[in-house]
MARVO-51952 format. One record per residue (C-alpha): residue number from 1; y, x, z. Coordinates in steps of 0.5 Angstrom, whole numbers, plus 500, padded with zeros to 3 digits. Last residue first. Layout:
BEGIN
+-----+-----+-----+-----+
!   i !  yy !  xx !  zz !
+-----+-----+-----+-----+
! NUM !   Y !   X !   Z !
...
+-----+-----+-----+-----+
***
This chain:
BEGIN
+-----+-----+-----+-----+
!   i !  yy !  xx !  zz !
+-----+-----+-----+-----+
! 161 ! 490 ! 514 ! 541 !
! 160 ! 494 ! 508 ! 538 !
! 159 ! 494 ! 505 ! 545 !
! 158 ! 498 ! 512 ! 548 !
! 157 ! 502 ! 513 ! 542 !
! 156 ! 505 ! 505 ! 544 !
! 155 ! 508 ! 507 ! 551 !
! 154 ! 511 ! 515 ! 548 !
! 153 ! 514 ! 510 ! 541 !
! 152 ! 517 ! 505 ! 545 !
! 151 ! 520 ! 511 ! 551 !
! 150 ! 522 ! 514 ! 544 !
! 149 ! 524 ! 507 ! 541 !
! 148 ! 521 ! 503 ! 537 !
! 147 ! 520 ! 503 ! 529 !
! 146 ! 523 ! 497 ! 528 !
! 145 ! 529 ! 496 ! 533 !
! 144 ! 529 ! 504 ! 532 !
! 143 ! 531 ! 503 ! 524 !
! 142 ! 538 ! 502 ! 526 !
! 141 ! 541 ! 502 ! 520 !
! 140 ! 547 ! 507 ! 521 !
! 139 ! 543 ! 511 ! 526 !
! 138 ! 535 ! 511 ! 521 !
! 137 ! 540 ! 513 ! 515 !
! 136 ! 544 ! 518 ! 520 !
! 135 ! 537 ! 522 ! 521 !
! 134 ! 536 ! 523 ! 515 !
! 133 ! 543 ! 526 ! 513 !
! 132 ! 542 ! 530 ! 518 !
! 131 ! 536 ! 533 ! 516 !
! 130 ! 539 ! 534 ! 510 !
! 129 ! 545 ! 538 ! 512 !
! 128 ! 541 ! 541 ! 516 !
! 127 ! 538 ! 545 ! 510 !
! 126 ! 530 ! 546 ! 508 !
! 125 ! 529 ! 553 ! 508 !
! 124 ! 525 ! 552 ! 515 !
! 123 ! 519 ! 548 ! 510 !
! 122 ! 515 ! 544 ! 516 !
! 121 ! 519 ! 537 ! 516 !
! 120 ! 517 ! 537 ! 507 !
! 119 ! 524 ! 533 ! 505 !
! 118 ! 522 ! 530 ! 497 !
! 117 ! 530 ! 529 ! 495 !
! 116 ! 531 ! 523 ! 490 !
! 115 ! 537 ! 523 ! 486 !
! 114 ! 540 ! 518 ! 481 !
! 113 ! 547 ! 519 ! 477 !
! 112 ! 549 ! 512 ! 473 !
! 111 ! 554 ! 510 ! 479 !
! 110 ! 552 ! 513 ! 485 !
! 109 ! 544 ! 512 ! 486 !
! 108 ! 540 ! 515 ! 492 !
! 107 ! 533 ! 516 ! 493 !
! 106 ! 531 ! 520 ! 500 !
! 105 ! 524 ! 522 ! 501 !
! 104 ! 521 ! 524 ! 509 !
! 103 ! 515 ! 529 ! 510 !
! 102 ! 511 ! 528 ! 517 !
! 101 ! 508 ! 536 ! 519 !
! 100 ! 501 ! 537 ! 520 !
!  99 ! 502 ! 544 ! 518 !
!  98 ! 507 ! 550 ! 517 !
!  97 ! 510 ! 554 ! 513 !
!  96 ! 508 ! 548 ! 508 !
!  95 ! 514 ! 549 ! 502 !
!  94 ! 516 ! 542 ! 501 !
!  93 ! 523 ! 542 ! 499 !
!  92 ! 524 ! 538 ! 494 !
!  91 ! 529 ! 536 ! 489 !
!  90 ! 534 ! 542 ! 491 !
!  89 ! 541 ! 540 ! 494 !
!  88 ! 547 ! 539 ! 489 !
!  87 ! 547 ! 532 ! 489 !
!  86 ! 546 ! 530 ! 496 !
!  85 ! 552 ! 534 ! 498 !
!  84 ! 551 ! 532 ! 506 !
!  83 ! 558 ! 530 ! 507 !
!  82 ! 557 ! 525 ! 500 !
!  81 ! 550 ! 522 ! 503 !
!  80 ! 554 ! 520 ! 510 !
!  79 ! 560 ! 518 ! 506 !
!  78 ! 555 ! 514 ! 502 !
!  77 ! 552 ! 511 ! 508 !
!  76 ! 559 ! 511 ! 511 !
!  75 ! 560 ! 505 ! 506 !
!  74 ! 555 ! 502 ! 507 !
!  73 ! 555 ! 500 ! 514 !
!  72 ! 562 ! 498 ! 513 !
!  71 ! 560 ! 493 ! 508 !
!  70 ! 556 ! 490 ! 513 !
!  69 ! 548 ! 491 ! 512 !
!  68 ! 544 ! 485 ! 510 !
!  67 ! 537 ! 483 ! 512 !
!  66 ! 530 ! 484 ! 511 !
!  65 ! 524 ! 486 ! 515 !
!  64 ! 517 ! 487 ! 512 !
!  63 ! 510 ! 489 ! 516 !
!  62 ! 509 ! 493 ! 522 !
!  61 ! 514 ! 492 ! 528 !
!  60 ! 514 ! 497 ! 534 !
!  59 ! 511 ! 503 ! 528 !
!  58 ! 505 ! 508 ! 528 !
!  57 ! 503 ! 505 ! 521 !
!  56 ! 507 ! 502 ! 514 !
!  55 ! 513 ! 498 ! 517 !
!  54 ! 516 ! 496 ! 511 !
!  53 ! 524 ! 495 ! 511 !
!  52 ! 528 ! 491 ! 506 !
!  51 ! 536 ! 492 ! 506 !
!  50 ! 541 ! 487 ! 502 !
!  49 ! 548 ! 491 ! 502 !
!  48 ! 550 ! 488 ! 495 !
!  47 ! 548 ! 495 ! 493 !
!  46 ! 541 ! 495 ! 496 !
!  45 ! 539 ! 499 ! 501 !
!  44 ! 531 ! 500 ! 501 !
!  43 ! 527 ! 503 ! 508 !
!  42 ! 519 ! 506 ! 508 !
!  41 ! 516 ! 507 ! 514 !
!  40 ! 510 ! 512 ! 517 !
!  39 ! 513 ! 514 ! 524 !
!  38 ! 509 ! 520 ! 526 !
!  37 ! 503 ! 519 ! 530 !
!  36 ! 500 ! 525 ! 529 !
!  35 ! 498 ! 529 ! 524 !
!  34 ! 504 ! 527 ! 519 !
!  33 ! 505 ! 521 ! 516 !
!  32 ! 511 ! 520 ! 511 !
!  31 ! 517 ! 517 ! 512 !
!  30 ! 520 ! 514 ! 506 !
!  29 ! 529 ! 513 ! 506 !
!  28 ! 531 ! 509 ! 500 !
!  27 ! 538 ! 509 ! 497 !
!  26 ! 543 ! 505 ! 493 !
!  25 ! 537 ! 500 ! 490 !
!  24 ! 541 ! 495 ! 485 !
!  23 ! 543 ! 487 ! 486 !
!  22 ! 540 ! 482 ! 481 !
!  21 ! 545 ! 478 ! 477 !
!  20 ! 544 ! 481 ! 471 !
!  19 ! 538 ! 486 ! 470 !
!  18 ! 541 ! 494 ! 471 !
!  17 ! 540 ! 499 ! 465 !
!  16 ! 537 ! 506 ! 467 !
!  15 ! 533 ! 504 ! 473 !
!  14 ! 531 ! 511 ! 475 !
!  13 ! 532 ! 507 ! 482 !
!  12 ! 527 ! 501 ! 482 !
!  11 ! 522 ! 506 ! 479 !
!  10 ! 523 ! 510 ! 486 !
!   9 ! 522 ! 504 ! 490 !
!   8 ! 517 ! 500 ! 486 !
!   7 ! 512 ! 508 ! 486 !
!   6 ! 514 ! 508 ! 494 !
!   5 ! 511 ! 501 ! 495 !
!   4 ! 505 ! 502 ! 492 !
!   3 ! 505 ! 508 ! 495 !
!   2 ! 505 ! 505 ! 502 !
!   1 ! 500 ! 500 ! 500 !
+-----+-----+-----+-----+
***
């Protein structure tokens, strides 16, 4: 299911011409899994402000939520994706120097330019700036509601183990 989700996603944002009518994907977060009990979840913010999220596993709330950012939620998240530079940044960074780790995969659409960002969390050359800009998308949207909070995710580890 998960890549199912993530081919839709991705193609939704190569989409070159956009359907009358229908909003278009401006950014999407996909958190990976790791060896552990990473959060595993995908995100898509659409430009009319609608969102969806999909709660995949080790998650509070698995399964689909969707809703509407405010207009002031959309625009940091594009000042946030401008602070970080997004397109002038690698496609990926994926070298494993370390194992077992989640990966996370960022899209993001300004105008007819589309990127999208492979971030393996065991690649040190990886830039703070991308890293942030990660964690600035899970703060702007408050995906913690869905995916739990650290002490949430501490309690609900235990019952996943």
């Amino acid at each position: 299911m998960r890549s199912a989700l993530a081919i839709l996603f991705v193609t939704a944002c190569r989409a070159t011409l956009p359907v009358a009518g229908q909003p278009d994907v401006l950014i999407t977060l996909e958190r990976q899994a790791c060896f552990g009990t990473c959060a595993v979840y995908t995100l898509a913010i659409y430009d009319d402000g609608r969102f969806t999220y999909h709660g995949a596993h080790f998650v509070k709330i698995e399964g689909d939520v969707s809703g509407f950012l405010t207009l002031s939620q959309v625009q940091r998240l594009e000042r946030a994706f401008d602070d970080a530079h997004y397109f002038t940044l690698a496609n990926s960074y994926d070298n494993e120097s370390v194992t077992d780790m989640p990966s996370a995969i960022t899209s993001y659409r300004r105008g007819t330019r589309v990127k999208s960002i492979r971030h393996y969390y065991g690649d040190d050359t990886a830039p703070e700036a991308l890293s942030k800009l990660e964690q600035e998308i899970d703060q702007i949207v408050r995906t913690e509601r869905w995916i739990g909070t650290p002490k949430e995710r501490e309690e609900l580890a235990r019952a996943w183990q």
